[in-house]
TIFIFI-863787 format. One record per residue (C-alpha): residue number from 1; residue in one letter; x, z, y. Coordinates in Angstrom, 2 decimals. Layout:
+-----+----+---------+---------+---------+
:   i : aa :       x :       z :       y :
+-----+----+---------+---------+---------+
: NUM :  A :       X :       Z :       Y :
...
+-----+----+---------+---------+---------+
***
This chain:
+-----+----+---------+---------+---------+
:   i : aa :       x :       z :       y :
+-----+----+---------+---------+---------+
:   1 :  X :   24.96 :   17.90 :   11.93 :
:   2 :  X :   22.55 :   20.57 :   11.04 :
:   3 :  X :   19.85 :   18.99 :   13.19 :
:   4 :  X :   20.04 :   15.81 :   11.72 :
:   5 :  X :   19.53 :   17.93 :    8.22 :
:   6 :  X :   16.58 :   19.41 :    9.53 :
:   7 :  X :   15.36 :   16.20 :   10.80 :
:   8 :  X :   15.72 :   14.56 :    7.74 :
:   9 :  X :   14.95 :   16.85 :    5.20 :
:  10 :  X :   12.73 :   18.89 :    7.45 :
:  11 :  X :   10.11 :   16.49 :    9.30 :
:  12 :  X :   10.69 :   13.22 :    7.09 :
:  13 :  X :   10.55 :   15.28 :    3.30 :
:  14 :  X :    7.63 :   17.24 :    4.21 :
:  15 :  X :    5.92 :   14.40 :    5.39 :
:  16 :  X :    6.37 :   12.50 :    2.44 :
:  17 :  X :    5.50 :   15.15 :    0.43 :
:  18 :  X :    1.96 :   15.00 :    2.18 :
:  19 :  X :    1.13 :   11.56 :    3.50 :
:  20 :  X :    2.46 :    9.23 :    0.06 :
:  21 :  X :    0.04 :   10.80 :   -2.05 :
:  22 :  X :   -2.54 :   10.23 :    0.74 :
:  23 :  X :   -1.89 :    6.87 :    1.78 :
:  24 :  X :   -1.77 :    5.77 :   -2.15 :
:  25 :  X :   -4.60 :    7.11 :   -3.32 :
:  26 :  X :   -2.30 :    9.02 :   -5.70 :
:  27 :  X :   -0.07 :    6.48 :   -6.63 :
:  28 :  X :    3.26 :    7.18 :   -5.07 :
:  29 :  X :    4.86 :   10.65 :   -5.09 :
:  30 :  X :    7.81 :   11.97 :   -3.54 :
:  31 :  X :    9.85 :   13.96 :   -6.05 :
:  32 :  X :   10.56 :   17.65 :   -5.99 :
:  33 :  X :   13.23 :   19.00 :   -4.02 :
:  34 :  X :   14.10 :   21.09 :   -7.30 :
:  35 :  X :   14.50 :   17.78 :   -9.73 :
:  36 :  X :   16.92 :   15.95 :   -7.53 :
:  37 :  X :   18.81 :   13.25 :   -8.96 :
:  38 :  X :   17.23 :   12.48 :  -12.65 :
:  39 :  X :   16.96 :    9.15 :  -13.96 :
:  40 :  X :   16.13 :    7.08 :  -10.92 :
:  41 :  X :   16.48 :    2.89 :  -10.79 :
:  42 :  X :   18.72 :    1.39 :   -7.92 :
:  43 :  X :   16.00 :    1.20 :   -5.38 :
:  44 :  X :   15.16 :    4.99 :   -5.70 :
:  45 :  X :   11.94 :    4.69 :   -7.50 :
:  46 :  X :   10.62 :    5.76 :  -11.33 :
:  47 :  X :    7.32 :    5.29 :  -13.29 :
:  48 :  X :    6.00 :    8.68 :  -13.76 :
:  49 :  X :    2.32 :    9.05 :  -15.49 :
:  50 :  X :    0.36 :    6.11 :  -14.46 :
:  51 :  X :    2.06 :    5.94 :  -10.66 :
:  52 :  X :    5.70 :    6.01 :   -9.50 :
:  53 :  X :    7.92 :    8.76 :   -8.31 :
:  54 :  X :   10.10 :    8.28 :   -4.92 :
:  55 :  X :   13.60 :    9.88 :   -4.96 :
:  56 :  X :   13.56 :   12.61 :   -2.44 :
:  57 :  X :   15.97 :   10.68 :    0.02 :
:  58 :  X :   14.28 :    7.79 :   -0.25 :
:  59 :  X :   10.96 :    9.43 :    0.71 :
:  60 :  X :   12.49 :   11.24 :    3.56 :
:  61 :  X :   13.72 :    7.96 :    4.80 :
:  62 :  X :   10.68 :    6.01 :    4.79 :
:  63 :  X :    8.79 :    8.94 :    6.84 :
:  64 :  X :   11.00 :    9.09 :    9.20 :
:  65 :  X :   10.92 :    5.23 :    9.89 :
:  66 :  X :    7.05 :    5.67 :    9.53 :
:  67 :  X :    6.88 :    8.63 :   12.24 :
:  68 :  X :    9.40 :    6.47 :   14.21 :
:  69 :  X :    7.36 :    3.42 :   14.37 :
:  70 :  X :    4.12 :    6.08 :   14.84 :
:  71 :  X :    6.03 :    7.24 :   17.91 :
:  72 :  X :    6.71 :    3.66 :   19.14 :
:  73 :  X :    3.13 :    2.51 :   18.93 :
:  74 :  X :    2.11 :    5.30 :   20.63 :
:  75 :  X :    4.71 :    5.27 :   23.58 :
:  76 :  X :    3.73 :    1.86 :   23.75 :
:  77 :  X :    0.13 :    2.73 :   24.37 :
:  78 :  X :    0.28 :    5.36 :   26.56 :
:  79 :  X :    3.15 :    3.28 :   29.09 :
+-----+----+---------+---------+---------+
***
């Protein structure tokens, strides 16, 4: 299970970490791996000074459907 870990916490985290404050403009963060867990609604999202804050599983998640769907497209292209 150790490579689904890395996988997930790995690829997806460190792409959120870098690509939601891109794609936003600044907007949407992904949380620190240190702050885990604090005060976060049901869908895994808070307001944090003027933009919103993604729980660190959540943000993993969504990168790792984004790279997926990346990966598609290009697969597609290429066959």
């Amino acid at each position: 299970m150790w490579i689904l870990d890395l996988l997930w916490w790995g690829i997806g985290y460190a792409v959120a970490r870098l690509i939601l404050p891109l794609v936003t403009f600044g907007k949407v963060q992904a949380e620190p791996l240190e702050s885990a867990g604090h005060e976060f609604g049901w869908l895994g999202y808070r307001r944090k000074s003027g933009g919103l804050e993604v729980q660190s599983t959540v943000a993993a998640g969504i990168e790792l459907v984004t790279c997926c769907l990346g990966l598609a497209a290009a697969l597609y292209f290429i066959h």
